[in-house]
Structures are given as C-alpha cells and as structure tokens.
N, C-alpha and C positions, 0 to 999 in steps of 0.2 A: 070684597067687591071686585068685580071682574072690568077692567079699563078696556071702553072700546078703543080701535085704533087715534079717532080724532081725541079721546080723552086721552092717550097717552101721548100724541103731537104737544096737545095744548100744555100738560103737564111739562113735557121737556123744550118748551118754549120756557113757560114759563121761570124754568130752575136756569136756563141759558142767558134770562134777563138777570135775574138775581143774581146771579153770579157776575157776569158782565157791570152790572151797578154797582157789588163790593169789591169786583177787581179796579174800576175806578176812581172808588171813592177812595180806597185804600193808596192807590199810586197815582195822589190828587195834584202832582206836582214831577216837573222832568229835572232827576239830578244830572248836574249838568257839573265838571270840573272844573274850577275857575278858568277864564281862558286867560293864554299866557303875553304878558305882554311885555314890550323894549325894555331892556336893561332895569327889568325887575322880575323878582320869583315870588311865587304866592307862598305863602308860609302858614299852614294851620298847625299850630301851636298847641294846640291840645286837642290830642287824640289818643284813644285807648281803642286800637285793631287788634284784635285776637291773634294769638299767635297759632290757632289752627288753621288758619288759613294755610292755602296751600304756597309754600318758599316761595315759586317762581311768579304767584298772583302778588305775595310782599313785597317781594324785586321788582315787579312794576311798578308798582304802586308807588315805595320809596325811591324809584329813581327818578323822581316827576317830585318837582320843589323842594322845599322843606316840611318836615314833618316834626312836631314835637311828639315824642314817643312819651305819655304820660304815665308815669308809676302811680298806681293806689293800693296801699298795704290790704285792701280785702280783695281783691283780684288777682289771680294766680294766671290769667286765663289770656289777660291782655299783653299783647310784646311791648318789650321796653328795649333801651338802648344795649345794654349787657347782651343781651338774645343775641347782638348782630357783628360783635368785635369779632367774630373767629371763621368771619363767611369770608371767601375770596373776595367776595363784590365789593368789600366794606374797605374802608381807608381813612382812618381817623385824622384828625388834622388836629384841634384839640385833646389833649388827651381826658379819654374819661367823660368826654360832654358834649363832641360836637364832631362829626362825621361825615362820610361822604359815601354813595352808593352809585356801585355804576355797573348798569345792566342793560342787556342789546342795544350796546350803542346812546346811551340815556344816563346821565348822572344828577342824582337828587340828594339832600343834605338830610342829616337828623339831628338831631338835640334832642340831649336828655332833661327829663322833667318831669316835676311830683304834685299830683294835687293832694293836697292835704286837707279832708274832710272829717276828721272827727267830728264824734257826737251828734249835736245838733246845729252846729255853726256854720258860719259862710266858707265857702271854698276858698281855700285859696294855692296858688301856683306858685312854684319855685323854678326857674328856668333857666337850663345850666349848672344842674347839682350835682359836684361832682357824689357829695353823699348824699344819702337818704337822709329825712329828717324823722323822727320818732313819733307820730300824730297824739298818742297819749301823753308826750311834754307840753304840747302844743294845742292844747283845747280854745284857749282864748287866741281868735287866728292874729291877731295884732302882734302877739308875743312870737305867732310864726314869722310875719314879716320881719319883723326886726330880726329875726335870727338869720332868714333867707339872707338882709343885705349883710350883715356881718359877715357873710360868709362869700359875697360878692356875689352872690347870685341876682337872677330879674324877679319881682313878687308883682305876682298879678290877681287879684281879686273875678273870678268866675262867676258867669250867671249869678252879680250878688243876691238876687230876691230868689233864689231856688235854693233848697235848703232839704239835705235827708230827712224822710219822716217815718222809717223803720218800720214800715207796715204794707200792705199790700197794692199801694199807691209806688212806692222806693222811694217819691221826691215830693215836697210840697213847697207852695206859690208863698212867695212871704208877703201879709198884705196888709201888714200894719204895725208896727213899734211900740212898742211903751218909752217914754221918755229918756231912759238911761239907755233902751236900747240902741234909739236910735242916733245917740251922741256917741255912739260906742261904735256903730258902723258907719256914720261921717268919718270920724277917727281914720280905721281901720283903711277905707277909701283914700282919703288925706295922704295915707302912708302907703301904700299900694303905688308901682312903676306904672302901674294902667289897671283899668278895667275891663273887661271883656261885656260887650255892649250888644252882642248878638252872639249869641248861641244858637247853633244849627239844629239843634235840640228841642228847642225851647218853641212847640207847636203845639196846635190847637188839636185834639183827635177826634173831638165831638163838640164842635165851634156851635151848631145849631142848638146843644142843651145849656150854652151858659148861664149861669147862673145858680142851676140847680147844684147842690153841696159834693155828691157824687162824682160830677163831670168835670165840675171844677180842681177837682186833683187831676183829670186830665187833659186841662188848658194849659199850655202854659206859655201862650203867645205872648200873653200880659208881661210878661218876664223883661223882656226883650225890649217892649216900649217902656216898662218903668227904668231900664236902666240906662234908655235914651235921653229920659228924662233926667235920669241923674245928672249925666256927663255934664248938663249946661248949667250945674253948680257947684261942679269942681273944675274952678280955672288952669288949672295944669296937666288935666289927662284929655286926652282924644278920642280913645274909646279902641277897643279891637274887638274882631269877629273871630270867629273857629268853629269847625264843624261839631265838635266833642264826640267825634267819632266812637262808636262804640262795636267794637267786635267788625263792624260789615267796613271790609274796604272800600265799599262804591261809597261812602260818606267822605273818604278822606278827601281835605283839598276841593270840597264844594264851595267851601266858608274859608276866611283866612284874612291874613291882611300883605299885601304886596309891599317888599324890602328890597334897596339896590342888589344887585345880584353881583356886585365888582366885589373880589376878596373876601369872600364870609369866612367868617372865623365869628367863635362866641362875641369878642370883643366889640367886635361890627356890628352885630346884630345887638347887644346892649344898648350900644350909639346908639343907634333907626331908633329904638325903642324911646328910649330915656328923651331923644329930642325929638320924639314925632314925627322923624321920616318916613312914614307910613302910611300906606292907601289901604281903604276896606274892602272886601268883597264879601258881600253877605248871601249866604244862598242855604236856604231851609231843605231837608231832607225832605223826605215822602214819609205818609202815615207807617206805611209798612215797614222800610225799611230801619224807622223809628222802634216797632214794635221785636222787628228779627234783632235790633241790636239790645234794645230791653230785656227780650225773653227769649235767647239765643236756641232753648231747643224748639222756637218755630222754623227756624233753620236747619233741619237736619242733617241734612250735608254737611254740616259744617259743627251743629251740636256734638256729633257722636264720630265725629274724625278725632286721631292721634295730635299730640302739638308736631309740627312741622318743622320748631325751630324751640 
C-alpha cells in the first residue's frame, strides 16, 4: 500500500510519540549524585561498576567519596580493589582494603568488599576483606557472618527480601517464610553490623501491572519498604542505603550513607558504622539505567569494549 504524504506525517508523528513516551517512561526519574555536604562524605558501599569502563570515566568516578568496590565470585566483569593498587592515582593507606584515589585535582577513598550470594540465600556483605571468602563454605549466610567478624571484618545483610532465583527473572521478591525460616533470618539480622534498608536497585519496572505473577518478578519496590519495616524491630541497627551499582557508573554515589570525613582509615569507618554515626541518602536509579546495568549488552559501547583496567 502506497502512503500518501499526510499518511506518512501522521505515521512518523505517531512513531515520534511512542518513542518520546518510552524514552520517558524508561528515564522516569533524574539520577542525581548525592550532593556533598560539611565535614562528611557520601559512602556507597556496595557497588559492582564494570571494569570496561573507560580508566579515566573510573578515575572520576572514584575520586568523588567512597566507594565499596564489591567482589562476587560469578562476575569477572565488575572492578574490584586489586584492579587499582598499581595505577599512579591510587595510594593505599590500609594495606589490602582501604585506599585512596586522586585524580584532576579530586581525591576519593575505596574499600574492598565481598557480597556473598550463594545458592539461594540472603546476601550478605563482608567490608574490609582483606581475603576473599569461599561462598560454597558459606551457604548458610549466618555461618558467613560469623566468619566475616572472626576475621574483623564489617557484615552487612543486603536487600534482605531479594534473594537469586536462577532464571530469567536473575532475582526474586521474598514474600513469605515458613516458621524456621524466618527464626533463621531474625538470627542472621540479630548478628549482621547493619542492614542495608534501601537498595538503589530495588524498583518498580512495571508498577501499573502489580500484582499480576509475571510483573511481580519485576517489582521490586516492595523490597525496600519491607526492610524499612524491619529495622523497627531490630533495636540495634539503623539501616543503610547504596546504590548496588551495577556495571553503569552514573549509578555510583546516587545512594549511600554520609560518614565523618576527618582521618578514614578502615578502623574509622568500622567505628561510624558499629555506633551509627551515619546519615542516609537514598536515591533510586532510572528504569533504564537499571535495565543497561542488568543486561549490559543494551549498552553497547560499553558491552563489546576491552577491560580498561
């Protein structure tokens, strides 16, 4: 069929709306970098940024706060603290776990740190390691904590209601216990240095179909308010945020929690922690930028780039 001219106006009207509507439904939210304030530094604490990125976009990046560089034994893809001992910009202060980066003019800190996710259990964080932990010793995470403080490390409990579900979803909503289960993650909590109570992660993609079974693997707002809910029945923790950056540097330092910035050294920064000298900032990624860090070859430029570092 042959488009007269107004049929092919209205046609490419029409495709300029559509698109225009998934370009904002998708970047439904302005990421914005925590902003910085008196004699404190924003701290996201767990982050897994790609090490394709390009050196001098990481060098920005980490010279602006602290950064927790997270290790997970199935990703080869995300930078960790190792990546960064042998750059000029770098300058360790701890050895093995706690760093310093200074680039045009700009110096930001790093910590190293491991989320340990086996199977199908709750995450959990080790912060400050100078080793790695082995996730197949560690299936029950309670038995990871304990090992983490033996070892004097921080154990932090991540997005606890989101949980791997090894299928084409990657993550599922936890939204109910059975009895021993959930005496077994009070525990677990109990024994955890903090909670992480926002995850930058932890978004709705298709808020409008809740409920439906499908969609609901891709909610995951819920997450966020159950673990809000937690914190006000565990008398001893406070709660923290973090972006859980994934592959996209514009994630890092959206989220985080603000730490005095006089003297950091690990030691310091266990202090703030263990006694709650800590402020939150919570700030949710964009659907998209959710999706490019999810399924990195929507990012091209950056899917099918060399590592950089």
């Amino acid at each position: 069929m042959k488009l007269t001219r107004r049929q092919f106006l209205y046609e490419g009207i029409a495709v300029a709306l559509a698109s225009f509507g998934t370009y904002k439904y998708l970047n439904n939210t302005e990421m914005k970098k925590a902003p910085k304030k008196p004699s404190m530094i924003i701290s996201d604490l767990h982050c897994h940024p790609s090490r394709k990125n390009k050196l001098e976009d990481i060098l920005d990046t980490l010279s602006n706060g602290l950064t927790g560089l997270t290790y997970v034994e199935s990703n080869e893809d995300f930078l960790t603290y190792e990546m960064l001992t042998n750059l000029p910009q770098f300058k360790e202060i701890d050895k093995g776990i706690f760093g310093s980066i200074t680039y045009n003019g700009k110096t930001g800190y790093v910590l190293k740190s491991q989320e340990i996710e086996d199977q199908d259990s709750i995450h959990v964080m080790a912060l400050g390691c100078k080793e790695y932990l082995s996730e197949s010793e560690y299936r029950d995470p309670r038995k990871a904590v304990e090992e983490i403080h033996k070892r004097g490390y921080i154990a932090q409990v991540n997005h606890p209601f989101i949980i791997n579900s090894f299928d084409w979803a990657r993550y599922k909503l936890i939204n109910s216990f059975t009895e021993k289960e959930y005496k077994n993650f009070i525990e677990l909590c109990q024994m955890a240095d903090e909670i992480e109570i926002f995850n930058g992660h932890c978004i709705d993609l298709f808020p409008w179909f809740d409920g439906l079974p499908i969609f609901n693997r891709l909610n995951m707002a819920k997450a966020n308010k159950l673990a809000e809910f937690l914190i006000t029945k565990l008398p001893n923790k406070k709660g923290t945020a973090s972006s859980d950056a994934h592959n996209e540097l514009e994630q890092v330092h959206t989220s985080g929690i603000y730490l005095p910035d006089e003297h950091l050294c690990f030691d310091a920064i266990k202090e703030y922690i263990k006694t709650k000298n800590f402020e939150v900032h919570k700030g949710p990624i964009s659907r998209w930028s959710f999706l490019k860090g999810a399924f990195p070859w929507l990012n091209s430029t950056l899917y099918f780039r060399d590592y950089s570092i």
